[in-house]
C-alpha positions as CSV (number, residue, x, y, z in Angstrom):
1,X,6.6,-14.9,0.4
2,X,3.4,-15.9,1.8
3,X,-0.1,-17.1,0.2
4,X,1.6,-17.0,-3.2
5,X,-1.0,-18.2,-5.6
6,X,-4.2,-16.6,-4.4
7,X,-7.2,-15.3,-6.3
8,X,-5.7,-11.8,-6.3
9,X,-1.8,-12.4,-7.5
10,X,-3.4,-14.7,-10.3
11,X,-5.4,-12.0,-11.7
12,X,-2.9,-9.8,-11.3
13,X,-0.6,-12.2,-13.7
14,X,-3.6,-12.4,-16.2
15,X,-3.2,-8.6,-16.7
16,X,0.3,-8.8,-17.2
17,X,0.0,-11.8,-19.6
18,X,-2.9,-9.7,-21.8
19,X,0.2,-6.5,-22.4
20,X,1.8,-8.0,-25.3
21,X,-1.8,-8.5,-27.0
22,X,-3.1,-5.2,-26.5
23,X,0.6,-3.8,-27.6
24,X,0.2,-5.9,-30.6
25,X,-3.0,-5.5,-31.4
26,X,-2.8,-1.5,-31.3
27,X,0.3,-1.4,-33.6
28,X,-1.6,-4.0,-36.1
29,X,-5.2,-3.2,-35.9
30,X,-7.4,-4.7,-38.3
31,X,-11.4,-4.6,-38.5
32,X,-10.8,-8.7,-37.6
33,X,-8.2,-8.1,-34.5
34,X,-10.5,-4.5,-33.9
35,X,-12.9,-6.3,-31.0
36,X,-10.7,-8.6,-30.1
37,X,-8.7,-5.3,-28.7
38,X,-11.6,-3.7,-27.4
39,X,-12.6,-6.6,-25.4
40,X,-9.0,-7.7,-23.6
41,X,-8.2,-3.7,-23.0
42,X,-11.7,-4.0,-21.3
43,X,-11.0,-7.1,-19.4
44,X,-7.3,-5.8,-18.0
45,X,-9.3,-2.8,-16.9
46,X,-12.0,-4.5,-15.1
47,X,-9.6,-7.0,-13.6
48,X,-7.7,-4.7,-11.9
49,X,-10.6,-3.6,-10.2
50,X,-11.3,-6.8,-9.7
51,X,-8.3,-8.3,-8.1
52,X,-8.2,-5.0,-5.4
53,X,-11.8,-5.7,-4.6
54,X,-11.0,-9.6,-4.0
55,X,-7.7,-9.1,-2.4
56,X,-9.7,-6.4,0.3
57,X,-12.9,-8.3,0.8
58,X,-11.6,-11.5,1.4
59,X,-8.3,-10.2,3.4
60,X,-5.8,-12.2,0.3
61,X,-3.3,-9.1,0.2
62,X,0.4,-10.6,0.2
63,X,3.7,-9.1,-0.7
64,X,3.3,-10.6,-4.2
65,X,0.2,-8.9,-4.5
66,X,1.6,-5.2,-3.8
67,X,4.4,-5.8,-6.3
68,X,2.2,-7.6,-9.2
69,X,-0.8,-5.4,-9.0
70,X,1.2,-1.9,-9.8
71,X,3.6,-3.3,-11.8
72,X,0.6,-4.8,-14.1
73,X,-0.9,-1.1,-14.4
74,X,2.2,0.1,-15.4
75,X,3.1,-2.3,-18.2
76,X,-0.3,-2.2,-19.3
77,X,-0.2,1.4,-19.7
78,X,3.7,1.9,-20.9
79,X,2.9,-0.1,-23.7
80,X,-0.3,1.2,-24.9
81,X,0.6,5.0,-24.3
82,X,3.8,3.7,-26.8
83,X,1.6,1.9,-29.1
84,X,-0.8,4.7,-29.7
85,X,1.9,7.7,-29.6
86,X,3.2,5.2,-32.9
87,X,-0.1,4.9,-34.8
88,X,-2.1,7.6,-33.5
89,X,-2.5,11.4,-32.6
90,X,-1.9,10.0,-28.8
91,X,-0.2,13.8,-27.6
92,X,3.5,13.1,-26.6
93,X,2.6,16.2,-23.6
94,X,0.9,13.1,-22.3
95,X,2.9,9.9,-23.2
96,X,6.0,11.8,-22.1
97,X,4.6,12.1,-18.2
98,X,3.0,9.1,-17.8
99,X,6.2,7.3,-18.8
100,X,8.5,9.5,-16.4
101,X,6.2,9.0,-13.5
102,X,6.1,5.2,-13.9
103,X,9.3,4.8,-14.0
104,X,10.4,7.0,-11.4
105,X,8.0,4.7,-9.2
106,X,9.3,1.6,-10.1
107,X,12.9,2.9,-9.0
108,X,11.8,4.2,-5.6
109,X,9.6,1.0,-4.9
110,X,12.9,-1.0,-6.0
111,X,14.6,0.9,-3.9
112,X,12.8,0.8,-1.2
113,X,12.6,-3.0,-1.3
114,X,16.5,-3.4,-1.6
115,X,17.7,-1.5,1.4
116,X,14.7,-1.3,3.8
117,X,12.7,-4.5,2.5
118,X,9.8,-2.6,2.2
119,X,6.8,-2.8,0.2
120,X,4.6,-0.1,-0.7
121,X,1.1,-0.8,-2.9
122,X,-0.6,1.5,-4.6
123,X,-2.5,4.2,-3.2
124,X,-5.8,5.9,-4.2
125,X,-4.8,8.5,-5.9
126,X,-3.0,6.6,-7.9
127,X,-5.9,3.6,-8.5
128,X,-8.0,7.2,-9.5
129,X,-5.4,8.1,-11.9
130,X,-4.6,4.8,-13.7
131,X,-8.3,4.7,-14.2
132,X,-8.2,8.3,-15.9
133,X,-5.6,6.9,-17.9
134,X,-6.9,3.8,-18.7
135,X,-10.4,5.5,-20.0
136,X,-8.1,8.0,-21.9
137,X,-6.3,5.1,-23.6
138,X,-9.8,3.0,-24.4
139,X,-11.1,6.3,-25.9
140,X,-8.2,6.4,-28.4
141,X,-8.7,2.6,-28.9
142,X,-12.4,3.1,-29.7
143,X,-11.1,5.6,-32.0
144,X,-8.9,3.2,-33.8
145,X,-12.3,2.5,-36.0
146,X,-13.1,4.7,-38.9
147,X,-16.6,4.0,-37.8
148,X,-16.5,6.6,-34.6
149,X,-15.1,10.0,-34.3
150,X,-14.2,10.8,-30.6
151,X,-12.1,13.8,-31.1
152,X,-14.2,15.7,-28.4
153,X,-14.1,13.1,-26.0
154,X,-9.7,13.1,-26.4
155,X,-9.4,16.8,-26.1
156,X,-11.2,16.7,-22.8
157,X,-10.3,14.1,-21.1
158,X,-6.1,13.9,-22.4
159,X,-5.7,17.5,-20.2
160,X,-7.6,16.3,-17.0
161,X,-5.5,13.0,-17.3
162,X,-2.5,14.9,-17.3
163,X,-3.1,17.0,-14.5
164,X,-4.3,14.2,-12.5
165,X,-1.1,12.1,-13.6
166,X,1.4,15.2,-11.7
167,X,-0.7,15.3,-8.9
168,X,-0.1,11.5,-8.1
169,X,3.2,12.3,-8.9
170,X,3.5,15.1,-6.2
171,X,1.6,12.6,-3.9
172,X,3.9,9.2,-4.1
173,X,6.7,11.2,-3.7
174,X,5.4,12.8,-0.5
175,X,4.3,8.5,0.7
176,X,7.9,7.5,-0.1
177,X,9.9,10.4,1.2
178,X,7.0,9.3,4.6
179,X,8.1,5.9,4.0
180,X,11.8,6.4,3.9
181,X,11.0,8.2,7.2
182,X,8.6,5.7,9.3
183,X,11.7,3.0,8.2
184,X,14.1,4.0,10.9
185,X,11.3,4.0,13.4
186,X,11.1,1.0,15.9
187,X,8.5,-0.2,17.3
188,X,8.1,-3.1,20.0
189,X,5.0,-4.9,20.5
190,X,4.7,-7.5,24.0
191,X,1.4,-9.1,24.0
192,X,0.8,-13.3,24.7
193,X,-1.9,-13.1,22.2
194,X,-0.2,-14.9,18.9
195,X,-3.2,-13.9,16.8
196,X,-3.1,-10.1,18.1
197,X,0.4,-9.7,18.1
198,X,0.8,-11.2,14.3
199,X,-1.7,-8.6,13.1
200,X,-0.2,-5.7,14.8
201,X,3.3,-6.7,13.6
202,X,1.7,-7.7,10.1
203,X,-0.1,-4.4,9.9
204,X,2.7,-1.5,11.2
205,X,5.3,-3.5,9.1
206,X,2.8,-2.7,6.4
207,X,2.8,0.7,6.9
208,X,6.5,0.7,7.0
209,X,8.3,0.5,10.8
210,X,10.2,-1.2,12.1
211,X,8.5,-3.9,14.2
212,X,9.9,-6.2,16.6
213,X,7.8,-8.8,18.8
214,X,7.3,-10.4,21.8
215,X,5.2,-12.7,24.0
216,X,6.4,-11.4,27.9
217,X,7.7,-8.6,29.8
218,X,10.9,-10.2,30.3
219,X,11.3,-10.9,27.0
220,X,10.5,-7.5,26.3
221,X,13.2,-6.3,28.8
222,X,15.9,-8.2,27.4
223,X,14.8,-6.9,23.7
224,X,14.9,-2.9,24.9
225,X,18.3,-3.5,26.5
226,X,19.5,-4.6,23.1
227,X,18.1,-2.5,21.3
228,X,15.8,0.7,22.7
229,X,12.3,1.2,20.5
230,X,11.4,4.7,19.3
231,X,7.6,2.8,21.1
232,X,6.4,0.3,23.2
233,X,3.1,-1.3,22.3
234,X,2.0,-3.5,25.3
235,X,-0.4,-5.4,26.6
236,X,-1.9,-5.2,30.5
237,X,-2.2,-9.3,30.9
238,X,0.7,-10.9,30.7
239,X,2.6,-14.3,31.5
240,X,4.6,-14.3,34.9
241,X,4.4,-10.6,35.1
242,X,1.7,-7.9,34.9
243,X,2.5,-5.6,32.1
244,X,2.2,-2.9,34.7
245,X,5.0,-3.7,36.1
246,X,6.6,-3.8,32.7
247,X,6.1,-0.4,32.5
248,X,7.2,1.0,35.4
249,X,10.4,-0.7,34.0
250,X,10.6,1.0,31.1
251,X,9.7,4.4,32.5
252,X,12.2,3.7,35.3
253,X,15.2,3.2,32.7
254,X,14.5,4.6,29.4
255,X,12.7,7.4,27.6
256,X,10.1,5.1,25.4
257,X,6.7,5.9,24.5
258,X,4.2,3.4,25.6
259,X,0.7,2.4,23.8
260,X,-1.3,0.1,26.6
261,X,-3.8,-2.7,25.0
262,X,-6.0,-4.4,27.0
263,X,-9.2,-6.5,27.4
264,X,-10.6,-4.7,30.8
265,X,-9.3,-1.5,30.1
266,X,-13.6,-0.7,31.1
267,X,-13.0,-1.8,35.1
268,X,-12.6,1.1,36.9
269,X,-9.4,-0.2,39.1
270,X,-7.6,-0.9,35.6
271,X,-8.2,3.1,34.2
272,X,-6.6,4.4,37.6
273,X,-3.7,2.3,37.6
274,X,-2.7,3.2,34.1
275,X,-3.5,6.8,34.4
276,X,-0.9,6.6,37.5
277,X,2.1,5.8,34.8
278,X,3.4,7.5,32.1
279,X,1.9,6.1,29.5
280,X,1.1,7.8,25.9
281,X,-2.4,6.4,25.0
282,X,-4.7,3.6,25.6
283,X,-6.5,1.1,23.5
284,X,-9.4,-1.0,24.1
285,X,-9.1,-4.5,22.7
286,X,-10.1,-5.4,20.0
287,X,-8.3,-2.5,18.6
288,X,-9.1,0.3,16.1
289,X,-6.1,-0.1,13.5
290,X,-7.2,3.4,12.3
291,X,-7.1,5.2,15.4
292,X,-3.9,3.4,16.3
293,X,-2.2,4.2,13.4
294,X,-2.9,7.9,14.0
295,X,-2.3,7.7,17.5
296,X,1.7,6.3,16.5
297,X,2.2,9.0,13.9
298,X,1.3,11.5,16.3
299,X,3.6,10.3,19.2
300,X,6.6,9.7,16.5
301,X,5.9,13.5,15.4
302,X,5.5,12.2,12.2
């Protein structure tokens, strides 16, 4: 795996090395061990926040990261929902759900990974709801105290947890069975470009196809008789060949969707060469990933 030990994937291993504290400290809560629980529940909170923001801002996500980050959520919240179910009023109607939906994730993602090599991180709904639950559980820690009494504050928020944990549910079943989907679809990408074609291959392998890449039309030609994409992703400037000519190719011999990049798509010459082939969409350089990736689901009928 790439960029192993980065900022991100090392707070993400903090969080996973504070679980067997806060499990420990919940089943044997004293008024000395009391803050010391209050504070490292707080920090694995804030950290996972934390690590997200970094691994975003500062473009650090890696393969690691997207299997650390959920799976330190999860253990931090399987063992406190078990800890306080033990030595508090924590409602089983919750504990129960949480529990079945975690694990049920953790078996698709394995899954997923095992056949298909795929990776899937977390999504927002699913950040929104560990959040829920994570305030839910700090509640009932707070609680621990004889000091406090926040019985209203449990019986309102345990109910909108819940109905926020099935609706993520509902939702990664709906990205997996999409996953699943987007797996069998190929996609080919031709550009020269080594930094262009890296991200595009980096980024739709992301989002779960199939990617394969190359640097020239002939290359590209020798690929699709191999092996025919369900798309063809493809640059206008290209060595020995024009991608233009690439296409007519294509069009000429197979039944292949075709995205055109390029640099000049602006000059007028370029637009009504393009518009003469059969070609799917166009994309300026440098490209909108967004657009793009709407642009592929829409073509794949997905």
């Amino acid at each position: 795996m790439k960029r192993v030990m980065t900022l991100p994937n090392i707070l993400s291993s903090l969080r996973i090395f504070l679980v067997p504290f806060v499990f420990l400290f919940i089943l044997n809560c004293t008024p000395a061990r009391y803050p010391w629980l209050v504070g490292i529940f707080a920090a694995a909170i804030m950290l996972d926040f934390l690590d997200g923001y970094v691994a975003r801002r500062f473009a650090m996500e890696s393969e690691l990261g997207k299997i650390l980050d959920p799976l330190a959520d999860k253990l931090l919240t399987f063992f406190s929902v078990i800890a306080l179910s033990i030595v508090t009023d924590f409602p089983l109607w919750i504990t129960i759900p949480i529990i079945t939906r975690d694990l049920v994730i953790l078996l698709a993602s394995t899954v997923l990974y095992k056949k298909k090599h795929l990776l899937k991180g977390s999504i927002a709904l699913g950040k929104i709801t560990f959040f829920l639950i994570g305030l839910l559980i700090y509640i009932y820690i707070i609680d621990l105290s004889t000091i406090v009494d926040l019985r209203i504050l449990k019986h309102f928020f345990a109910p909108i947890s819940l109905g926020f944990v099935m609706w993520s549910f509902d939702e990664y079943f709906l990205v997996y069975q999409r996953v699943k989907e987007m797996a069998n679809k190929k996609i080919l990408i031709v550009d020269d470009d080594n930094d262009v074609r890296d991200m595009l291959e980096t980024y739709l392998q992301d989002l779960g196809y199939q990617v394969s890449a190359t640097r020239s039309g002939s290359e590209a030609l020798v690929h699709i008789q191999a092996e025919v994409p369900h798309l063809l992703i493809s640059d206008l400037l290209l060595p020995g060949e024009h991608g233009l000519d690439l296409i007519r190719e294509v069009n000429k011999k197979w039944f292949v969707p075709i995205i055109v990049l390029s640099g000049v798509y602006q000059r007028l010459e370029v637009k009504q060469l393009i518009q003469e082939e059969n070609v799917a969409a166009f994309f300026e350089k440098p490209v909108n990933l967004t657009q793009l990736k709407h642009k592929i689901s829409q073509i794949l009928n997905e």
